[in-house]
N, C-alpha and C positions, 0 to 999 in steps of 0.2 A: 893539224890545228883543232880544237879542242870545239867541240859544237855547241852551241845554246840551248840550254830548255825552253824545250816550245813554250812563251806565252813570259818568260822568265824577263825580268822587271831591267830595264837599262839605267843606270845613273851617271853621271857627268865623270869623266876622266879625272878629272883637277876639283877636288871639293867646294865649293860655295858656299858654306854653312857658316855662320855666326858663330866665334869661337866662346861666347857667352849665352849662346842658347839655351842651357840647362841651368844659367843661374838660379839659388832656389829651388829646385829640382830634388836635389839628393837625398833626403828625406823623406818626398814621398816615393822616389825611385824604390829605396830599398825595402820600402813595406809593401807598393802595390803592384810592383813587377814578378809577373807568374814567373816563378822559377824555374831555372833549365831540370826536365826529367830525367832521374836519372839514371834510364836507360842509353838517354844520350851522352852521360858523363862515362857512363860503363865503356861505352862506344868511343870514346877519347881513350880513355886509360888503354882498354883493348889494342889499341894503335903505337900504344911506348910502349918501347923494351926499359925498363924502369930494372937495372941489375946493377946501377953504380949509385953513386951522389946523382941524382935527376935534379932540373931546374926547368921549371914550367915558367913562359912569358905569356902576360895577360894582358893583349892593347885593348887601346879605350875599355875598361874593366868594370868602368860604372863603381857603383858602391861593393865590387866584389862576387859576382853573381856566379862566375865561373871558377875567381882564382879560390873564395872561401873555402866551397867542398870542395874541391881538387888538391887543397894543399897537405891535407893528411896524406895525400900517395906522394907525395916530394919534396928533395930534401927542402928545396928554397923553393920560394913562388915569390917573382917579379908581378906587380901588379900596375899598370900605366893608366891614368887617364890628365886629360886636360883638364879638369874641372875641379876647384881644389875641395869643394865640400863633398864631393864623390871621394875623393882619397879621406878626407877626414872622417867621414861618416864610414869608409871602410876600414879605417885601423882601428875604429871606436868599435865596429860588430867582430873583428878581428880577439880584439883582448877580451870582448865578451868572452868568445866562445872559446879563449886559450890558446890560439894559434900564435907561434911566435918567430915563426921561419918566412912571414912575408915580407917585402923591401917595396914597399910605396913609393911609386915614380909618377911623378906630377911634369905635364908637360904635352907636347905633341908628339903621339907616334911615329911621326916623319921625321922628329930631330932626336928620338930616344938613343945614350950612348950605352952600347949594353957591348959585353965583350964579343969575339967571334966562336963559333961552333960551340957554345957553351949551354945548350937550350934543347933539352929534348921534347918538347912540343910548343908551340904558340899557338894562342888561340885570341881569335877576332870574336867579341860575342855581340851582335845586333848593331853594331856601328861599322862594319867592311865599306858601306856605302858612302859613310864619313870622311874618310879619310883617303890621303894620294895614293892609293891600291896599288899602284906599280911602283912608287917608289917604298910603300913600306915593305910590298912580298920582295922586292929586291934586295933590301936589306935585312930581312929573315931568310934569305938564301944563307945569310951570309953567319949570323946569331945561329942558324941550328947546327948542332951535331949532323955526320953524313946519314947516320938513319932517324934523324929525326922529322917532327909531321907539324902542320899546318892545319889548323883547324878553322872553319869560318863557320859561325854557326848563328843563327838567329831563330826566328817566327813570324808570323803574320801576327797583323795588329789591326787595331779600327782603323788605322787609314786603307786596309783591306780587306779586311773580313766581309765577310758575304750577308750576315744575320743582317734582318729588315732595323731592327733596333740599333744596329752600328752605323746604318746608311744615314740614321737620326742625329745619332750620336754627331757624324763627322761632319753634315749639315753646320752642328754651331761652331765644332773644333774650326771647322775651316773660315767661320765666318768671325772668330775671334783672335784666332793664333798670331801672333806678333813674327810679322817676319821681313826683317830689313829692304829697301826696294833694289836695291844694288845687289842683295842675295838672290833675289826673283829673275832681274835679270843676266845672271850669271848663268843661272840655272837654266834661261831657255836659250843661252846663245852657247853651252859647253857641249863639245860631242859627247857623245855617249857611247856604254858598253855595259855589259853581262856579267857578274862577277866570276862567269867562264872564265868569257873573254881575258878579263883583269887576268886570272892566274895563268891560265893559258901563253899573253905576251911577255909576262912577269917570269915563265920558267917554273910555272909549276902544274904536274898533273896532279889530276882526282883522280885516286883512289878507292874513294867511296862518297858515294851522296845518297843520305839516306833523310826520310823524317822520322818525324817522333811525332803523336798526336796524343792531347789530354786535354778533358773535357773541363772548363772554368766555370762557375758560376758566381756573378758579382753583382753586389749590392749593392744600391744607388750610390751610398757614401761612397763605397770601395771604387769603383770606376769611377766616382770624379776624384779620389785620390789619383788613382790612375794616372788622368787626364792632366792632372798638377805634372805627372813626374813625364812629363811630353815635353821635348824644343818647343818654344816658345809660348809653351800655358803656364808654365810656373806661376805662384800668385805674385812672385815678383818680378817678372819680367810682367805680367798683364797689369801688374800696379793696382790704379783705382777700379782698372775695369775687373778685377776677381771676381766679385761680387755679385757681377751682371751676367757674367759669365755663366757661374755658378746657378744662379738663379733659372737662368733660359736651358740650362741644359737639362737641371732637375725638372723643368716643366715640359719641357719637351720631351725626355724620356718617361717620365710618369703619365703624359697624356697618351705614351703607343703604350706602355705597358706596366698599367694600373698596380699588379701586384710586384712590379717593382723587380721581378727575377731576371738576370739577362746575363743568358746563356753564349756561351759559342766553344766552337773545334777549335785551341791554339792547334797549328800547326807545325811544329820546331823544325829545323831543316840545319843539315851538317853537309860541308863539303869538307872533305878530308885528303889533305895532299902531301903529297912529296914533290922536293927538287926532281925535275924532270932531268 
């Protein structure tokens, strides 16, 4: 059985989460989300044997964060999320940039019909925690090729960052963030687990878990852009309260740090696995 990282964060088995959390979101999602490094994308590719027609799946995909640069190395890229202006706002950075080998799939990971063994890598980018973990890795048992891999890959964020200026920060976030009462308490009466754990009962080993770190540095605007492309800050799910929001957070971060610079370590982190 597959052991835990010491200190390594447990989240609810069965998802909780407001399937319109990110209403609103996707536009600032795709401008103020620090992009995946890409040594960590190197670190993907490094893991397919890419020597036929390849086909990369990309759950919850966000506005494209993963499937965009990765689709130049494959023939096709499946790109999935729930949230329709994520896929919209991803097919619109899509034909920017020329790509035309992506198939936009709107919907829930858990119900996605994708054919079998068709899929030489999937990747989870910052939402693993989102979603039913054992029932979607059991169904990417099922969607990869025999040597194909599973990636789960994210970063730390201000709801964990360590800098005195993000403790400030999460101060308002959390004293503003909209988040359902029947989601609150799902969340404290669901068991919990590791997203070891998850792959580990799910049937799958890691093969590699490694980070990536790169240094951010964001300004007032930028981090409350940020803070928009957050579950439930968007300025429309906060509605009339944006405003105030807005308001107490630039005051509150301008009063610890005057000149406005605010730094930190992203931290990216990649589990890499095979069918066990």
């Amino acid at each position: 059985m597959a052991q835990s990282v010491p200190g390594a964060k447990r989240h609810s088995i069965i998802p909780a989460f407001s399937e319109r959390a990110f209403i609103g979101a996707a536009d600032y999602y795709a401008k103020y989300r620090v992009p995946y490094p890409q040594d960590l994308l190197d670190c993907l590719l490094a893991h397919c044997r890419i020597e036929r027609p390849s086909r990369l799946l990309d759950l919850a995909c966000g506005t494209g964060q993963i499937a965009l640069p990765m689709s130049r190395h494959f023939t096709e890229v499946w790109a999935q999320d729930l949230e329709p202006e994520m896929i919209q706002i991803g097919r619109r950075m899509a034909k920017d940039q020329g790509l035309t080998n992506l198939i936009w799939k709107r919907g829930r990971a858990e119900d996605l019909d994708a054919p079998a063994r068709s899929f030489d890598l999937i990747t989870v980018g910052s939402a693993f925690h989102r979603l039913h973990r054992r029932k979607v890795c059991n169904r990417a048992k099922l969607w990869l090729r025999p040597d194909g891999r599973l990636a789960v890959v994210g970063s730390n964020s201000v709801w964990t960052g360590v800098e005195t200026w993000q403790a400030v920060a999460r101060d308002v976030l959390e004293k503003w963030k909209v988040q359902d009462a029947k989601e609150q308490i799902r969340h404290k009466t669901q068991a919990r687990e590791t997203f070891e754990e998850s792959l580990d009962q799910s049937g799958f080993h890691i093969i590699e878990a490694r980070n990536f770190a790169t240094e951010r540095h964001w300004s007032l605007s930028d981090f409350i852009g940020y803070c928009f492309s957050l579950s439930g800050l968007s300025p429309i799910v906060l509605g009339s309260k944006a405003g105030d929001f807005e308001r107490e957070l630039r005051q509150k971060l301008t009063a610890h740090s005057p000149d406005c610079d605010f730094g930190e370590n992203v931290q990216f982190h990649l589990l890499m696995c095979r069918a066990a």
